[in-house]
TORDO-81096 format. One record per residue: x, y, z of N, C-alpha, C, O in turn; residue in three letters. Coordinates in pm, whole numbers, plus 50000, padded with zeros to 5 digits. Layout:
BEGIN
XYZXYZXYZXYZALA;...
end
This chain:
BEGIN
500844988350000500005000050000500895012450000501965010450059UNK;500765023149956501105036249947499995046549929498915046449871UNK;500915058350025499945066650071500905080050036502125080650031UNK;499905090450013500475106949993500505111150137500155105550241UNK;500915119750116501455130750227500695144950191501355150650104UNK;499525152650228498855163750167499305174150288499835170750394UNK;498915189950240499105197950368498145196450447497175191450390UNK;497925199450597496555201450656495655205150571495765213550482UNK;494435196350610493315202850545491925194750638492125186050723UNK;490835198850606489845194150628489025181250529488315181550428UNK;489495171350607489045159450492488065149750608488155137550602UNK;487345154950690486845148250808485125143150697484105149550721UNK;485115136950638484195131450555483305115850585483865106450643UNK;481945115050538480765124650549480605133850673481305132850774UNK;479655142350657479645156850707477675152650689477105146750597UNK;477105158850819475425162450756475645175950714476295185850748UNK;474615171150605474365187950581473185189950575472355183150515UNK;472905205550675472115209450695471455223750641472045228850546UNK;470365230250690469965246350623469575247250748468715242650822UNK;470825257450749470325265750877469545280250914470345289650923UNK;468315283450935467625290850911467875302651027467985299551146UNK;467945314850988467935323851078467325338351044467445341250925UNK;466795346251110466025359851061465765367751200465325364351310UNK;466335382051134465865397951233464445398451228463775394251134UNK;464055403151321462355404051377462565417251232463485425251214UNK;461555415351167460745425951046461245419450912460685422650807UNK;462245410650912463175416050779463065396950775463085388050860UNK;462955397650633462825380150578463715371350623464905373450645UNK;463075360850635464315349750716465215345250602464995349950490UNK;466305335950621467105339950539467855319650588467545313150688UNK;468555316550505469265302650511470315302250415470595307050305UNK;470925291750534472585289950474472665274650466472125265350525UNK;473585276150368473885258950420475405255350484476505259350446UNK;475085246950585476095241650708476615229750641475905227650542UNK;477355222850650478165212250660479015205150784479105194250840UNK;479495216650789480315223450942479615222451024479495233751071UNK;478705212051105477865214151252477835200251282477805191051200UNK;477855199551404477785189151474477415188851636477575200051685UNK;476825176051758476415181251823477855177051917478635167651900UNK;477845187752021479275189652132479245188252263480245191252328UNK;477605181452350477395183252433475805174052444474875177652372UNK;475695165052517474455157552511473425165552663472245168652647UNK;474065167252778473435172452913474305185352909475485184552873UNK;473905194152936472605206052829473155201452681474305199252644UNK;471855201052609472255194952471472415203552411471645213152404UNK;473855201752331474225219152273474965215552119475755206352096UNK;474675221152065475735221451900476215229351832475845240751861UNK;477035228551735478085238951701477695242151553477195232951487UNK;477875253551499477825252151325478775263751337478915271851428UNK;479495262451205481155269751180480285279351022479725274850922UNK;480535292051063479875299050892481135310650881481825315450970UNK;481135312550771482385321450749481575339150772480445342750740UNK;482495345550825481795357250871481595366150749480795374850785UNK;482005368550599481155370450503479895369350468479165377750415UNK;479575353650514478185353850519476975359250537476905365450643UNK;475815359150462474885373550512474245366250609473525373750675UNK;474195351850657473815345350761474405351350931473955353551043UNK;475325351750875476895355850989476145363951076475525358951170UNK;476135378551047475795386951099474555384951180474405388051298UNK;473425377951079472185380951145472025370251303471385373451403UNK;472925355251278472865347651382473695354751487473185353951598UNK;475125363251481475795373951579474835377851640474725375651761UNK;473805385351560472985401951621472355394751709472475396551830UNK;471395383151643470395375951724470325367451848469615367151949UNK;471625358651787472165347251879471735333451916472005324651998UNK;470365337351752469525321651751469665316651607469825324751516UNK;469595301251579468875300151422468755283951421469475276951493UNK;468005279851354467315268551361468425257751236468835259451121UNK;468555246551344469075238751218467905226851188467175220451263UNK;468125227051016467015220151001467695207250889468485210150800UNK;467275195150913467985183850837467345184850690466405190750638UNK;468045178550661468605178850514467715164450415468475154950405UNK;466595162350360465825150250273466905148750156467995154550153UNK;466525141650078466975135049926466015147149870466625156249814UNK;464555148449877463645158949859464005171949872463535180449796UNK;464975175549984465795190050007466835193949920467065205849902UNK;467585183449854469095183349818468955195149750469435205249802UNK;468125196349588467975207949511467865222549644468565232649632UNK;467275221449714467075233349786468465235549883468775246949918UNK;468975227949909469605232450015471165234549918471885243849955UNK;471595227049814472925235149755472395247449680473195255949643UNK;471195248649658470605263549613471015271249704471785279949662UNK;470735271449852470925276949965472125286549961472385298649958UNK;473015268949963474775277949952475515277949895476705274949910UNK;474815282149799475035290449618475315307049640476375313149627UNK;473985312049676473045318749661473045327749772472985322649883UNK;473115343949762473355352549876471955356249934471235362349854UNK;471525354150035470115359950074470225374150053469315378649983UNK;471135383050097471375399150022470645395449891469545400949891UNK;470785390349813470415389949687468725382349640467825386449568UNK;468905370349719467195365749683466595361949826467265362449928UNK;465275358049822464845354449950464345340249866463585337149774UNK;465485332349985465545315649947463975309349957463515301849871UNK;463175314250089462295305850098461345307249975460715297249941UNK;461225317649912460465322249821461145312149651460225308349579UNK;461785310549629462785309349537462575293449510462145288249408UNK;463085286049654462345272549669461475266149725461465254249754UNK;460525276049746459075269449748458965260849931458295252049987UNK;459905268849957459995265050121459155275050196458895286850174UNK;458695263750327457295274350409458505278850509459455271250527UNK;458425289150561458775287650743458285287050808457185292550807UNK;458885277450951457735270150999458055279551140459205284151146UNK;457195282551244457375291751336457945285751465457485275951523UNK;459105293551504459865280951643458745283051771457945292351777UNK;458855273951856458325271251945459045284552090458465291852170UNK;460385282052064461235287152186461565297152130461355307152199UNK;462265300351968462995314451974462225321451847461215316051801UNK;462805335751783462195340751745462495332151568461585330551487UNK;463685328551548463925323751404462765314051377461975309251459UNK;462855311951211461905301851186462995293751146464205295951147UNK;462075280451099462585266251071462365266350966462415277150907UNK;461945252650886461435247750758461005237950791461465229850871UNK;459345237750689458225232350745458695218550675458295207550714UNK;459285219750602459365207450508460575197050597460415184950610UNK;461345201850632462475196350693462095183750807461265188850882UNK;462295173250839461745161750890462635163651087462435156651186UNK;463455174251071463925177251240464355192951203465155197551121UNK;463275200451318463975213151341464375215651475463645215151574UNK;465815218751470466405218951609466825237251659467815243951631UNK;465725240651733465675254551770467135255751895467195249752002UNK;468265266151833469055269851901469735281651972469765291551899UNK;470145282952062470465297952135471585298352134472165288052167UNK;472335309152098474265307352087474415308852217473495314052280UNK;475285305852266475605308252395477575316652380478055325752446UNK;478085309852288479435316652285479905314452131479795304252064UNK;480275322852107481305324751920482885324351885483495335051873UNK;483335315851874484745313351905485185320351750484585315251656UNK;485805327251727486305332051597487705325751577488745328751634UNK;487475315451473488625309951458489355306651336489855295851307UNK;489345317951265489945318551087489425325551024489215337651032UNK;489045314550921487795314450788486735310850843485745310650769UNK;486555307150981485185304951004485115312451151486045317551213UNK;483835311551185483095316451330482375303951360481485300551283UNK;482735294651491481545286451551480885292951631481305299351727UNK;479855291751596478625289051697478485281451760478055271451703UNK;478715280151907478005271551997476755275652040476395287152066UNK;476075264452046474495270752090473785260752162474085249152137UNK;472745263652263472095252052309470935247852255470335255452179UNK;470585239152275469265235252155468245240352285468615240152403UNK;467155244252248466205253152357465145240852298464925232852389UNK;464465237252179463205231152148463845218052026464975221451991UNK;463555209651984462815207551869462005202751839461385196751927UNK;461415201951682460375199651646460615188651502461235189451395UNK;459755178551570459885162751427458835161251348457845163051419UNK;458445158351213457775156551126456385141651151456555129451148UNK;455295148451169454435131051259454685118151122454315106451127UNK;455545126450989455225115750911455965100850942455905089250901UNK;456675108251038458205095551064457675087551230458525081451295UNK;456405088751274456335084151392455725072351378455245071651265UNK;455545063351437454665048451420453545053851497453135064751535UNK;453115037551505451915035651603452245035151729451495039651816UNK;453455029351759454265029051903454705043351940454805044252062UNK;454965053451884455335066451864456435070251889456895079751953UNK;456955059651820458625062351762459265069451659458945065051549UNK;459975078051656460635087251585461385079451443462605078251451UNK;460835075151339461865065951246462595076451196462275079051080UNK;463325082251234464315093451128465265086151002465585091950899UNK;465525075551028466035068850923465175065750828465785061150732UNK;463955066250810463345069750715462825082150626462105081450526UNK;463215090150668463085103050575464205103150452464245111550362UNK;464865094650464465945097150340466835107250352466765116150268UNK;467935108350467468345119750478469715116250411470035105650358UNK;470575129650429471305134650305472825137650372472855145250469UNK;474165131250320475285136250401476215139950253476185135650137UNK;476915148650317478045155050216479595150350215480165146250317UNK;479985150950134481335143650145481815147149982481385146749866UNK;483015150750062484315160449954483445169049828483865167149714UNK;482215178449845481995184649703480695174849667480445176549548UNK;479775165349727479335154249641478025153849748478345154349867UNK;477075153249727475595147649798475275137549803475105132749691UNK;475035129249903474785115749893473585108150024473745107650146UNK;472625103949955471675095850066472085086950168473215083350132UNK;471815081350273472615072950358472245056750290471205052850237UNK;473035052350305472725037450277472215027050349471415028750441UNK;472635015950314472275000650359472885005050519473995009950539UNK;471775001650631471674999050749473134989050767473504986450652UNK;473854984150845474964972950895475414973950998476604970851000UNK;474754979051147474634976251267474624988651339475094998951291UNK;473964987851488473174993751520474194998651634475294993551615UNK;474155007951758474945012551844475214997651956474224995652026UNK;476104989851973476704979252043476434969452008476464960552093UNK;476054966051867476304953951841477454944251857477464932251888UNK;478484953451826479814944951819480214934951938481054926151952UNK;478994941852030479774934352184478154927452189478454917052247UNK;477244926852176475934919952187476424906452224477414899852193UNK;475214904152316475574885952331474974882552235473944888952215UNK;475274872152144474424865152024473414854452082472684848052006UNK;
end
């Protein structure tokens, strides 16, 4: 086997990707798309998303200090690399792709109605660290789609068809091949 030698870089692949929704009280809500987020904290449940401070997202999650992350369908994909294409300065996304916003429970941002998990968040601290700004934030609410619940009223999220990113490329999750401790299960 042989292997290269590259400079640092970010090759931490698949990645979810998400649209993260955020908006100033008067002025249209507005979405970005994340790649960069993940959760950092289970008791207080808290998560991070990294956006470059160019962003017209940037500012408005700074001013506010809230914005909703919302997961990502096979049904979303067209919408959400539209997302982060596309400057909200310039268009208003929800309008553009036919996305509702859906109204948070806890903060003032909206979600997306279409989105199968909206996870309402509060920044709590902004680490500025490059090309990017994380957000840490605590999740205050969320809100799940009843299409994914049974009769038992279980959450199937693995059935919505959700969507992970990896190097430049969109891709659905695949074939199921074991579950959290199988490896050690008694047979």
């Amino acid at each position: 086997m042989s292997k290269q030698s590259w400079k640092p870089g970010n090759m931490l692949y698949p990645l979810p990707v998400v649209m993260v929704s955020c908006n100033r009280k008067g002025e249209k809500p507005n979405i970005v798309t994340v790649a960069w987020t993940g959760t950092i904290c289970s008791d207080p449940a808290m998560v991070s998303i990294s956006v470059r401070p160019e962003r017209y997202s940037h500012d408005i999650i700074e001013e506010t200090g809230e914005f909703v992350i919302n997961l990502v369908t096979k049904d979303l994909t067209y919408a959400t690399d539209y997302c982060g294409v596309r400057s909200g300065r310039d268009v208003d996304k929800f309008k553009e792709m036919n996305l509702t916003p859906l109204p948070s429970k806890m903060i003032d941002a909206v979600g997306i109605e279409e989105s199968p998990v909206n996870i309402e968040c509060k920044v709590v601290e902004v680490k500025k660290l490059g090309s990017h700004d994380m957000f840490i934030a605590e999740v205050v609410n969320v809100t799940v789609d009843d299409r994914y619940m049974d009769e038992n009223n279980k959450f199937n999220l693995n059935d919505s068809d959700l969507v992970a990113y990896s190097h430049g490329e969109y891709f659905t999750l695949g074939e199921k091949i074991g579950t959290f401790g199988y490896s050690v299960r008694k047979k």
